[in-house]
C-alpha positions as CSV (number, residue, x, y, z in Angstrom):
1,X,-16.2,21.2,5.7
2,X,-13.8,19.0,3.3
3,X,-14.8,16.0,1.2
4,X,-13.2,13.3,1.6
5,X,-13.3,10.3,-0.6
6,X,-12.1,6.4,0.7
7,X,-10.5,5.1,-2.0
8,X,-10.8,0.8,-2.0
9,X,-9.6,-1.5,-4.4
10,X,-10.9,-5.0,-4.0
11,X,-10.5,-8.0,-5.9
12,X,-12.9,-11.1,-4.1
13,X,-11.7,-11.5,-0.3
14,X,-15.2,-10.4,0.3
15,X,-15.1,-11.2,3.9
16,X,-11.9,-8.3,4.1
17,X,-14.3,-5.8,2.0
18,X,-17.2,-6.8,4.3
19,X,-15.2,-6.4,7.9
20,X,-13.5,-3.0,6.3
21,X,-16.4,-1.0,5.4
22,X,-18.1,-2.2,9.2
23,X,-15.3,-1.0,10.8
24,X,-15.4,2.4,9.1
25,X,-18.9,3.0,10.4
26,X,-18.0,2.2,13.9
27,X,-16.1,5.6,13.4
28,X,-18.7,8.0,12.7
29,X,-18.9,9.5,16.1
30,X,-14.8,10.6,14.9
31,X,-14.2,14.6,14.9
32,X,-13.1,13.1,11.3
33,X,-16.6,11.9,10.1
34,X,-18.5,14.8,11.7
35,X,-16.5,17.9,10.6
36,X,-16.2,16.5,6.5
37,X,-18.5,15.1,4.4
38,X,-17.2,11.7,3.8
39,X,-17.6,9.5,0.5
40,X,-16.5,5.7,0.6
41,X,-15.9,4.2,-2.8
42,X,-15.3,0.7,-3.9
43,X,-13.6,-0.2,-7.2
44,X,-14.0,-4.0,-7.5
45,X,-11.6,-5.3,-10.0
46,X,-13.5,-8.2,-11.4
47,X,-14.6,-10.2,-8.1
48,X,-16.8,-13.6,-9.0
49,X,-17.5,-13.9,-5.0
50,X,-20.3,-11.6,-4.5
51,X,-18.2,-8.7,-3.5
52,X,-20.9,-5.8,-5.0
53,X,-24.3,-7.5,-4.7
54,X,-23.1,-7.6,-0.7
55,X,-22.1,-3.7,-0.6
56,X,-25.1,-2.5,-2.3
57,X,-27.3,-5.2,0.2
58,X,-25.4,-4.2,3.3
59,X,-24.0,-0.8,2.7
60,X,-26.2,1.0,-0.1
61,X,-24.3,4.3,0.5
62,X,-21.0,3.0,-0.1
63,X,-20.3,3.8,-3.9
64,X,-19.1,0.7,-6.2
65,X,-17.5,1.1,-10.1
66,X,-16.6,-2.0,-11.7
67,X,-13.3,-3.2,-12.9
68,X,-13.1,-6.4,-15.4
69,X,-10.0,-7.7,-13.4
70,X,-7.3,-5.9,-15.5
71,X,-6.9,-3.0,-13.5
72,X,-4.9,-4.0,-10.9
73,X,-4.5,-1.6,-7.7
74,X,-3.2,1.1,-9.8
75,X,-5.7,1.1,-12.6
76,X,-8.5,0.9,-9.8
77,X,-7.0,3.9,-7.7
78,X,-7.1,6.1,-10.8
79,X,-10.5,5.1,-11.3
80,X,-11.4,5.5,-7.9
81,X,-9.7,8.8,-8.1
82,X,-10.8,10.3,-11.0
83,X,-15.0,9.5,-10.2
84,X,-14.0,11.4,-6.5
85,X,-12.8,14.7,-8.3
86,X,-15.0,14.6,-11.3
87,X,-18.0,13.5,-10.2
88,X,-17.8,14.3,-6.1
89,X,-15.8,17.9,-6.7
90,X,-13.3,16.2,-3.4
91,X,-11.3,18.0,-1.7
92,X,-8.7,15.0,-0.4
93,X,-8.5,11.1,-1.6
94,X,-7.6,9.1,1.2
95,X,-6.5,5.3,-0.3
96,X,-7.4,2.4,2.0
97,X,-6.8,-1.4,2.1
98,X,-9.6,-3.3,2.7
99,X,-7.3,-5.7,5.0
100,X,-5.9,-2.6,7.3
101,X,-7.2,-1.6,11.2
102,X,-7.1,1.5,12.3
103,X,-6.3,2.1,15.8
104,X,-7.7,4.1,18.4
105,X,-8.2,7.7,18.5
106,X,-6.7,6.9,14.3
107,X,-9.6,9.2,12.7
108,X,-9.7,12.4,15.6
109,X,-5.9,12.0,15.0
110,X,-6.0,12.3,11.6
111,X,-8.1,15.5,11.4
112,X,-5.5,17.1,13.5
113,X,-3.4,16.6,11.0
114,X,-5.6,17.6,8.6
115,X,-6.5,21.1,10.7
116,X,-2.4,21.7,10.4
117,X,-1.6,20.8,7.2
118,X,1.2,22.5,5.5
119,X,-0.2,21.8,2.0
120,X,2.7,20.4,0.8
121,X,2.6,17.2,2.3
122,X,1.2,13.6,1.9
123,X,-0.5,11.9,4.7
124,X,0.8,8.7,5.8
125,X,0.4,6.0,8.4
126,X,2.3,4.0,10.5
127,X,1.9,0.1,10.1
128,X,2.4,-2.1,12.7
129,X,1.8,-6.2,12.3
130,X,-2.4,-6.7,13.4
131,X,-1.0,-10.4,15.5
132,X,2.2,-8.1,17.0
133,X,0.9,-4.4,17.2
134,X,4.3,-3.8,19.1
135,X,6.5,-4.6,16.5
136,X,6.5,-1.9,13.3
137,X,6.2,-3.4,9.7
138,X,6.5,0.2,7.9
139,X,7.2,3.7,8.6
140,X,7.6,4.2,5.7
141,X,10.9,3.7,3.3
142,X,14.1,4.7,1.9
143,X,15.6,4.9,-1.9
144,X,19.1,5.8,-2.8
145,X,19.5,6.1,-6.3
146,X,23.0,5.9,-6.5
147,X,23.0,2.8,-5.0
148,X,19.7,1.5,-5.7
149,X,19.3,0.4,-1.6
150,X,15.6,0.3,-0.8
151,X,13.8,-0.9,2.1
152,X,11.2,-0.2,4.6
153,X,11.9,2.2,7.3
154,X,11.4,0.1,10.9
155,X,10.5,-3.0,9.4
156,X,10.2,-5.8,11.9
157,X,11.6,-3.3,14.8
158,X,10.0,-2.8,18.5
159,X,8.4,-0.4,18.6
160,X,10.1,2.7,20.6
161,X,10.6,6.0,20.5
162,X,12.6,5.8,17.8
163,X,9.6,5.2,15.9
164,X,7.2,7.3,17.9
165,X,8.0,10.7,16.1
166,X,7.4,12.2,12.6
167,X,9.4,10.8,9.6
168,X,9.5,12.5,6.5
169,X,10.2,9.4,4.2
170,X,11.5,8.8,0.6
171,X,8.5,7.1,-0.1
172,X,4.9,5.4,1.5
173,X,3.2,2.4,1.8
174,X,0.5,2.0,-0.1
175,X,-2.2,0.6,2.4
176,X,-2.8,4.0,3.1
177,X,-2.5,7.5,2.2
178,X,-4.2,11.0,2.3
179,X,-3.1,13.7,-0.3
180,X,-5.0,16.9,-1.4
181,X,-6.7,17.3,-5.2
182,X,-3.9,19.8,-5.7
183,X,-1.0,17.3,-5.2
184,X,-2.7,15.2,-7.8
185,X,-2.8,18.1,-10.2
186,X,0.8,18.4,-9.7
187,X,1.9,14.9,-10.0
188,X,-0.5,13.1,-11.8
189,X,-2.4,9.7,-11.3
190,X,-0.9,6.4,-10.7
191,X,1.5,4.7,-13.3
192,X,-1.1,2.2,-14.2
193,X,0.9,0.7,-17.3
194,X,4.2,0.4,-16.0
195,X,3.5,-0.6,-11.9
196,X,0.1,-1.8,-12.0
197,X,0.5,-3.4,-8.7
198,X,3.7,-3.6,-7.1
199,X,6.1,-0.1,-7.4
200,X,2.9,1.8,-7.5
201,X,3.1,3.1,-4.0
202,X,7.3,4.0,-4.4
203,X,7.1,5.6,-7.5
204,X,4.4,8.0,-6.7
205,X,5.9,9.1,-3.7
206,X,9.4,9.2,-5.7
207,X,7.4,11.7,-8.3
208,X,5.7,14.0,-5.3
209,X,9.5,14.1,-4.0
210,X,10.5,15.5,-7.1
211,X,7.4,17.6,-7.7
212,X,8.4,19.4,-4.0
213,X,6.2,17.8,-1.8
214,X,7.2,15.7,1.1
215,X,6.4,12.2,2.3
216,X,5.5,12.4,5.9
217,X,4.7,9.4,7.8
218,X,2.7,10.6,11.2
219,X,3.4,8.0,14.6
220,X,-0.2,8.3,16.0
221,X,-1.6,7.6,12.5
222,X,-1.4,4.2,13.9
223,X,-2.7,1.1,11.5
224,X,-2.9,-2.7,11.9
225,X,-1.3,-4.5,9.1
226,X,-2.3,-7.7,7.8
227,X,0.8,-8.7,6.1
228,X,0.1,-12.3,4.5
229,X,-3.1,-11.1,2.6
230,X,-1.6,-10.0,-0.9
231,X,0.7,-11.3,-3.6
232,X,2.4,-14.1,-4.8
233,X,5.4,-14.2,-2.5
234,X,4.1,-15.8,0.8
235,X,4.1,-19.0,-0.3
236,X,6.8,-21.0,1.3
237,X,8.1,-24.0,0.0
238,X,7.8,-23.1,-3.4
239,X,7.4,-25.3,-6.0
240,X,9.7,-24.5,-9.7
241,X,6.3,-22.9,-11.2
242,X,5.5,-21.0,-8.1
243,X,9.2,-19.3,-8.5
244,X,8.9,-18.9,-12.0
245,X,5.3,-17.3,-11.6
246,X,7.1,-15.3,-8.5
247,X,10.1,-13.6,-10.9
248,X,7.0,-13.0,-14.0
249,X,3.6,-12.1,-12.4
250,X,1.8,-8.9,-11.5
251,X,0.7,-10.3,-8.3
252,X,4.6,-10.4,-7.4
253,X,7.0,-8.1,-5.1
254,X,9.5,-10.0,-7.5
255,X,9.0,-9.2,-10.5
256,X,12.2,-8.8,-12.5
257,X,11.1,-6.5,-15.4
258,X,8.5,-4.2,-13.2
259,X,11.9,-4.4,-10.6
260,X,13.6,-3.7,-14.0
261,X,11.5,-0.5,-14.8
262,X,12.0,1.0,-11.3
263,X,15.4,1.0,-11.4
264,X,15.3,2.5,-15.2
265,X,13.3,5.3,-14.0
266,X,14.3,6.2,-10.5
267,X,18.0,5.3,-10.1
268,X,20.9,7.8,-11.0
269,X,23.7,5.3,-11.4
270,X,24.5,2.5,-13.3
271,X,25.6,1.4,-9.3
272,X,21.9,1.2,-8.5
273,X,21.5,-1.9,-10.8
274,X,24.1,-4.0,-8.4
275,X,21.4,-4.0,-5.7
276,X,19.1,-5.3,-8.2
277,X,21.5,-7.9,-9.3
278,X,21.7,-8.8,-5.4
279,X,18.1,-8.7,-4.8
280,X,18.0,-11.3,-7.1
281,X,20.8,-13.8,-6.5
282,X,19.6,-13.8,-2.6
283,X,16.0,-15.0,-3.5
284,X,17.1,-17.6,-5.7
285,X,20.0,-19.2,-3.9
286,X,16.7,-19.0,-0.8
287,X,14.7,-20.7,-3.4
288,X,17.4,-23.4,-4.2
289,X,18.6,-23.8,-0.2
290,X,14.7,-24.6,0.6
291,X,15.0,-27.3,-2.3
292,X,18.1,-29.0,-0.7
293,X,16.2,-28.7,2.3
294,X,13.2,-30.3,1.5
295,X,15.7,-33.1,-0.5
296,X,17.3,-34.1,3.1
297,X,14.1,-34.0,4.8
298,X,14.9,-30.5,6.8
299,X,12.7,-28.2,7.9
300,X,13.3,-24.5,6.5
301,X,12.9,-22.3,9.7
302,X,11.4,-18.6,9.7
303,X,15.0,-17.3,9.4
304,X,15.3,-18.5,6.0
305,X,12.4,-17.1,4.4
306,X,12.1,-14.2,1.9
């Protein structure tokens, strides 16, 4: 028997935090809950809605460490992490999203996987869209570092058989991933000061790569994604402060010095810096082309979105 630690960040969105933790005991009866001993643990980063009085109300064995809003999805996954192997002696951290489904048979499928693993590889899901479950949103992603192309693997594809096999990946999405104690020991914790939020998830899985171990994103690992729950960068129609606030804030995919950092670390040519200028220019000639829009009274269809 393993232990297993769930590893949630939260900040507010009790109602996500609330329908997550339901939804994992509807899977008790999983091969999963009954052949490990399972630990769920919430870090909440600072929530004012109620967030911890409701856990300890509705789901006393569900363990909660505090956060005072400053430690962002990195800083709470090292938390998370560290209590689990300190404190719980765990055997594998599995980190969860409190806004992510899992799909049928998902827990029996994962301890499969679990019952064949290599030890050298990190667990990892494939995310479809929770309103279009047949189209893919992640199988994970690619990084050249020449060229400094990334991008999701599948993103926004049907999903066929393409899609329906093992992928060993450059790197994961972070809604979700199962790796063993000794990984950490190997790689190390989150980068909590330089990707607090966004990056997190790519670095990581850039440092296993170069530690020897391999990204492997499993097809029946299957995982409803609810894409418009996080960040900064939804917003359509921007106003001037929400792009500035997009191109500066933690809370932002765009952020041109954590985007800067990456790069710094993780690319291998000054080449790689031309697909950050790009990045860049695309998002704010969007920016200014939904301005000129909105000036002649024209709607900005979907198309045009970043």
């Amino acid at each position: 028997m393993k232990k297993i630690a769930f590893i949630i960040p939260v900040h507010n969105r009790l109602v996500y935090t609330r329908e997550c933790l339901a939804l994992l005991q509807q899977h008790k009866d999983s091969t999963f809950y009954r052949n490990n001993r399972i630990y769920t643990i919430v870090i909440d980063d600072g929530s004012t809605d109620g967030t911890s009085q409701m856990i300890r109300d509705e789901f006393p064995e569900v363990i909660v460490l505090q956060g005072d809003g400053n430690l962002w999805y990195s800083g709470c996954l090292n938390l998370g992490i560290r209590h689990a192997l300190r404190e719980l002696d765990c055997d594998f951290i599995n980190i969860w999203e409190n806004d992510i489904v899992p799909a049928e048979h998902y827990f029996d499928n994962l301890q499969s996987i679990m019952e064949r693993w290599d030890g050298k590889s990190l667990i990892c899901s494939k995310l479809v869209y929770k309103n279009h479950p047949e189209i893919v949103f992640s199988m994970g992603g690619v990084f050249n570092s020449r060229t400094g192309h990334k991008s999701l693997i599948g993103r926004n594809k049907p999903d066929g058989p393409e899609y329906q096999k093992t992928i060993e990946a450059d790197w994961f999405s972070g809604q979700q991933l199962l790796l063993h104690k000794d990984i950490i020991s190997a790689v190390g914790y989150f980068d909590d000061k330089n990707f607090p939020q966004y990056h997190a998830d790519i670095d990581y899985s850039l440092r296993a790569k170069k530690a020897g171990f391999k990204n492997v994103i499993y097809p029946e690992l299957i995982l409803l994604n609810d894409s418009e729950t996080t960040g900064i960068n939804h917003a359509r129609n921007k106003s001037f402060r929400q792009f500035f606030d997009s191109l500066t804030s933690i809370r932002s995919n765009t952020n041109i010095y954590k985007d800067f950092l990456f790069y710094k670390k993780h690319s291998s040519s000054i080449l790689a810096y031309a697909a950050l200028v790009n990045r860049y220019t695309i998002y704010t000639l969007s920016f200014i082309k939904g301005k000129v829009y909105a000036l002649f009274g024209i709607k900005k269809d979907k198309s045009d979105l970043l």
